[in-house]
C-alpha positions as CSV (number, residue, x, y, z in Angstrom):
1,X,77.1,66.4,85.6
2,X,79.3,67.0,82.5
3,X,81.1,70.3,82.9
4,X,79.3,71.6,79.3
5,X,75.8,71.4,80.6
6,X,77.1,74.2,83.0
7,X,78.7,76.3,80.0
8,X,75.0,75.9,78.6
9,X,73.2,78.6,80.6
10,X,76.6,80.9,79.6
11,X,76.9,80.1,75.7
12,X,75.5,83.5,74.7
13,X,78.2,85.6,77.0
14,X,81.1,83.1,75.8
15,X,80.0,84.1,71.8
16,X,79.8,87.9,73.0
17,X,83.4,87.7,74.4
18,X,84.6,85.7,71.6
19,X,83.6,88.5,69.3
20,X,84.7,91.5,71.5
21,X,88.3,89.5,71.6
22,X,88.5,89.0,67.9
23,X,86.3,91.2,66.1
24,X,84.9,89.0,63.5
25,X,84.5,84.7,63.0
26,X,83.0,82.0,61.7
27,X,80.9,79.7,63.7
28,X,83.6,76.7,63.1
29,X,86.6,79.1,64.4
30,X,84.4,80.1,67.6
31,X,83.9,76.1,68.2
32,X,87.7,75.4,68.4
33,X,88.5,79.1,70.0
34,X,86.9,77.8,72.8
35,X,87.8,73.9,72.8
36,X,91.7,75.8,72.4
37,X,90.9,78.2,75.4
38,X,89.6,75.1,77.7
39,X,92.3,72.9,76.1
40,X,89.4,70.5,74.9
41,X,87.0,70.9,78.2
42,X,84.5,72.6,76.6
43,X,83.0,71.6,73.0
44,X,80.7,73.8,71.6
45,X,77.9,71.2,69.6
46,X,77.0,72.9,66.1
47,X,73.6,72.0,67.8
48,X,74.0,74.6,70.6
49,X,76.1,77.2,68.3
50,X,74.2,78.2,65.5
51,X,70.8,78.8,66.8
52,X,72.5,80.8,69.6
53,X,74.1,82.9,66.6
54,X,70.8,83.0,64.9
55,X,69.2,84.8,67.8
56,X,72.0,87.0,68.9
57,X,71.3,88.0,64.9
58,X,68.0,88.3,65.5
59,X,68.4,90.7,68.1
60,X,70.2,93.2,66.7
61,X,72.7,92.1,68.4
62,X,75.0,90.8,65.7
63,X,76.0,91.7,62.3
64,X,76.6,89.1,59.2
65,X,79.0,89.5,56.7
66,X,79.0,86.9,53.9
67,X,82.3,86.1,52.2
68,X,83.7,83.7,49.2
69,X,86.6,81.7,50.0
70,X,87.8,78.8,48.1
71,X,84.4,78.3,46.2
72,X,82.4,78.5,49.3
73,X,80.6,81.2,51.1
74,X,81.7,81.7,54.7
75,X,79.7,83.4,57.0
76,X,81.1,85.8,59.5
77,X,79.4,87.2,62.9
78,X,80.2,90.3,64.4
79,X,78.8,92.4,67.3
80,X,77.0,95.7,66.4
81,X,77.1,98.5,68.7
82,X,73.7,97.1,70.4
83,X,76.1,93.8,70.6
84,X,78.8,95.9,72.8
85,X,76.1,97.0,75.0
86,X,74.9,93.6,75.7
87,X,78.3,92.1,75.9
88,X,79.1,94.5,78.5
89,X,76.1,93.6,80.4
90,X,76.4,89.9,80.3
91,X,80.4,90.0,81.2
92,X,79.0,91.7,84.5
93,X,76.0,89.9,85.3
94,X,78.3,87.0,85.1
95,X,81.0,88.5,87.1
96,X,78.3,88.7,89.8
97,X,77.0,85.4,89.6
98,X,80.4,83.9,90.0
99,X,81.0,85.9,93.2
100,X,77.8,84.9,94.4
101,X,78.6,81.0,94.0
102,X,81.8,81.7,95.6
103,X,80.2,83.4,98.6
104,X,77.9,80.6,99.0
105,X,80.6,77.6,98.4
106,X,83.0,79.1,100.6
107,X,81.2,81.4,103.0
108,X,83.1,83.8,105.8
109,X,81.4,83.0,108.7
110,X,80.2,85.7,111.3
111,X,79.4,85.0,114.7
112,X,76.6,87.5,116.2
């Protein structure tokens, strides 16, 4: 199994923390944020990115802000105060699914 089909299931909570982190990016910076953070483990497909964005958007749970640099139009996400909520939420639900995998990888056995 290739470690990014694991990341899959977690893209949306990566994004949130990417934006909590850094306040505001582009979908392009977010890509090599994370392929800098996993020094190139992890590479976030434009595939996987952008309708994740699109949702989060959809949701409420981002904000766009559109702006012109060098001729072109560069679109920024953000998270609205919905977004901070749900970022919260996610960071712990994965907190807890971590410790869960741990406890079931390397369980403390108890005799009876």
């Amino acid at each position: 199994m290739k470690p990014s089909a694991l990341y899959k299931g977690s893209l949306t909570t990566i994004l949130l923390k990417l934006l909590e982190e850094n306040g505001r990016m582009y979908g392009y910076e977010m890509t090599q944020k994370v392929k800098e953070l996993t020094q190139g483990k992890v590479k976030i497909t434009e595939g996987a990115l952008y309708p994740a964005l699109h949702k989060l958007e959809a949701e409420g749970i981002l904000e766009v802000e559109m702006v012109e640099m060098d001729h072109r139009v560069r679109k920024y996400y953000r998270l609205t105060q919905k977004g901070k909520v749900e970022t919260q939420t996610k960071l712990q639900e994965l907190e807890e699914f971590i410790q869960q995998v741990q406890q079931i990888l390397s369980p403390t056995w108890k005799l009876s």
